[in-house]
C-alpha positions as CSV (number, residue, x, y, z in Angstrom):
1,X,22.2,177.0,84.0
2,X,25.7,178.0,82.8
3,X,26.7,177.8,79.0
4,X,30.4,175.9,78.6
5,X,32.3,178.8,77.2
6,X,34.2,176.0,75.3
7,X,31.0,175.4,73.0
8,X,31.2,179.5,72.0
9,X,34.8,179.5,71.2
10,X,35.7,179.5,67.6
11,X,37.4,176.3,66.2
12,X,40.2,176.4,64.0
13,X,38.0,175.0,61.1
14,X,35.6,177.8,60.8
15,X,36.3,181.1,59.2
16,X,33.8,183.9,59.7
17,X,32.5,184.9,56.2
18,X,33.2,188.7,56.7
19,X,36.4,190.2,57.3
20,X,37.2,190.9,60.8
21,X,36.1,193.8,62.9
22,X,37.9,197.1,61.8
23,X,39.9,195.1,58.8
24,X,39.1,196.2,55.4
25,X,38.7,194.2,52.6
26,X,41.2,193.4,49.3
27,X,38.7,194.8,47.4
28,X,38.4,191.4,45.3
29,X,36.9,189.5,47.8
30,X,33.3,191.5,47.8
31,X,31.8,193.3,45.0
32,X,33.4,194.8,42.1
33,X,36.3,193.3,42.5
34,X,34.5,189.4,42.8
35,X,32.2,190.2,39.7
36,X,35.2,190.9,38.0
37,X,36.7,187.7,38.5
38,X,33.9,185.9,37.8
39,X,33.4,187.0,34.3
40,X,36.9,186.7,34.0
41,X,36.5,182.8,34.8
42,X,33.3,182.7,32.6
43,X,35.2,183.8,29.5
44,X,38.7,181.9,30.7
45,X,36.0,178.3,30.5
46,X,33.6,179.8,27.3
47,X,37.0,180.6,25.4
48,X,39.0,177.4,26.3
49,X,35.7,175.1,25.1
50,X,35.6,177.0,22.0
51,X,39.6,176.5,21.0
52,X,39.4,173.0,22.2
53,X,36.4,172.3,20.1
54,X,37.7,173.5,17.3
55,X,41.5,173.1,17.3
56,X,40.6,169.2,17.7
57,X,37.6,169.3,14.9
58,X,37.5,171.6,12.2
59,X,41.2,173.2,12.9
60,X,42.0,173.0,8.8
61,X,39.1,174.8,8.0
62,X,40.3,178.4,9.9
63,X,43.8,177.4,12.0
64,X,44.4,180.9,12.2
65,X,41.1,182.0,13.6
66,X,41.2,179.0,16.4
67,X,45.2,179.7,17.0
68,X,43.4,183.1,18.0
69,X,40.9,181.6,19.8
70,X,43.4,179.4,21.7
71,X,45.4,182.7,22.4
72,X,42.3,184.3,24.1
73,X,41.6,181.5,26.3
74,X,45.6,181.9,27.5
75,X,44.8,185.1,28.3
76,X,41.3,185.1,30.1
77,X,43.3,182.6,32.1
78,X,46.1,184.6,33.0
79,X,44.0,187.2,33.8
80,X,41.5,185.2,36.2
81,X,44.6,183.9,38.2
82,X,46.4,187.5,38.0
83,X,43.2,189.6,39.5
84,X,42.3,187.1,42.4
85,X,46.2,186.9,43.3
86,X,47.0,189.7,45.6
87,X,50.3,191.3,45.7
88,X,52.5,193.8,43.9
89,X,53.5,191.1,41.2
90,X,50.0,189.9,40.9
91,X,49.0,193.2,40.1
92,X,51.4,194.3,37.2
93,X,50.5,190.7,36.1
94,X,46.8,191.8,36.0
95,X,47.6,194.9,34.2
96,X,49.7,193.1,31.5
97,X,47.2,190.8,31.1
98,X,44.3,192.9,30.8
99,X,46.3,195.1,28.6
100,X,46.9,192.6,26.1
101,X,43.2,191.1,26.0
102,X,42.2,195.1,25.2
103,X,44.9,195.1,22.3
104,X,43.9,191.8,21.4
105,X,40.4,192.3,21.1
106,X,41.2,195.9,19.4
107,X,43.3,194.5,16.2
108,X,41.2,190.8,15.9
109,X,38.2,193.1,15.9
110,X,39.7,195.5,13.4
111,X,41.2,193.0,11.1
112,X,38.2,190.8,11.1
113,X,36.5,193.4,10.1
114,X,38.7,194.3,7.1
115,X,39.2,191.1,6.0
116,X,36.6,188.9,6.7
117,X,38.5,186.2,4.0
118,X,41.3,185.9,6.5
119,X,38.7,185.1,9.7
120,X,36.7,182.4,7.7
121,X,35.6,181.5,10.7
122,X,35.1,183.3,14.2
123,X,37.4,184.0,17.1
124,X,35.9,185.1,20.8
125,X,37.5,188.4,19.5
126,X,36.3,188.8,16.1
127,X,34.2,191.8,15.2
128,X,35.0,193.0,19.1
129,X,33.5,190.2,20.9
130,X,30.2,190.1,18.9
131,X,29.8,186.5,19.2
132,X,29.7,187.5,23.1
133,X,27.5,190.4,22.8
134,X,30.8,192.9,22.5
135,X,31.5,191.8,26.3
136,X,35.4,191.1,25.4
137,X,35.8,194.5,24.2
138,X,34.3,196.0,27.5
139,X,35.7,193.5,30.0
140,X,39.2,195.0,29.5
141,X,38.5,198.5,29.9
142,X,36.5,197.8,33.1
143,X,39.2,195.5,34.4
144,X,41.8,198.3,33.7
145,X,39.4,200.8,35.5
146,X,39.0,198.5,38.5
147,X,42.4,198.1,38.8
148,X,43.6,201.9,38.3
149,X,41.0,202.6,41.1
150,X,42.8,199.5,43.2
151,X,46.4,200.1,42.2
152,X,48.3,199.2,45.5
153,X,49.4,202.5,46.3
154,X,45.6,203.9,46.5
155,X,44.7,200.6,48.5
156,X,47.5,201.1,51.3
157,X,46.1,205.1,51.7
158,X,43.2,203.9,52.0
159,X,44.1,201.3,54.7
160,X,46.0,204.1,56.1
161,X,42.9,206.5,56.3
162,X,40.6,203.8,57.9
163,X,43.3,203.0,60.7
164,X,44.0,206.9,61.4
């Protein structure tokens, strides 16, 4: 018995869930690259709960440290939509972004630190992330790794290479 070839053919509602034959991927679509965005998202949610929470409870009792927190939410945010944007905007974006978190993380750490009377309370950043098992201190310099290793001029050799 013959099949209908019309059953076989693809439909315009499916997508295949690998890239197509001989097409490479972004890079943040598999791997790395997804894990990376990921925790990315995990910190943009854990940091926005934790400002929220406090901004609307206890805000009098540390402003500055939940003004901080509120700050690192912003930017876990802006980084999770810069890294799974593609593009050469996206991209500086990503870099921006990351490179503030690292700063960020780097003085909050440092002053907290210092002076502890001035964080009476503490910020996803304070003490380098300890709160978060010092993640936010190494989230940045792996997302600046990732992307220095996916920088768009390496990605289009490397689409270059694979077609050649």
């Amino acid at each position: 018995m013959k099949e209908s070839t019309a059953m076989n053919a693809p439909t315009p509602h499916t997508t295949s869930p690998t890239p197509a034959a001989g097409k490479p991927s972004d890079g943040k679509s598999s791997g790395p690259g997804r894990l990376l965005i990921t925790v990315y998202a995990i910190f943009a949610i854990a940091a926005t709960s934790r400002a929220g929470y406090q901004i609307a409870t206890k805000f009098s009792e540390a402003p500055v440290a939940y003004v901080l927190s509120a700050v690192a939410a912003v930017v876990y945010i802006a980084a999770t939509i810069s890294l799974a944007r593609r593009g050469a905007f996206w991209y500086k974006a990503a870099v921006l972004c990351v490179s503030v978190e690292l700063l960020g993380v780097l003085v909050i750490g440092t002053l907290s630190l210092l002076d502890s009377v001035a964080f009476p309370d503490a910020t996803v950043w304070s003490v380098y992330g300890k709160g978060y098992l010092f993640i936010p201190v190494v989230l940045p310099v792996l997302g600046l790794i990732w992307l220095y290793r996916n920088r768009p001029s390496v990605t289009a050799a490397r689409k270059l290479q694979r077609g050649a």
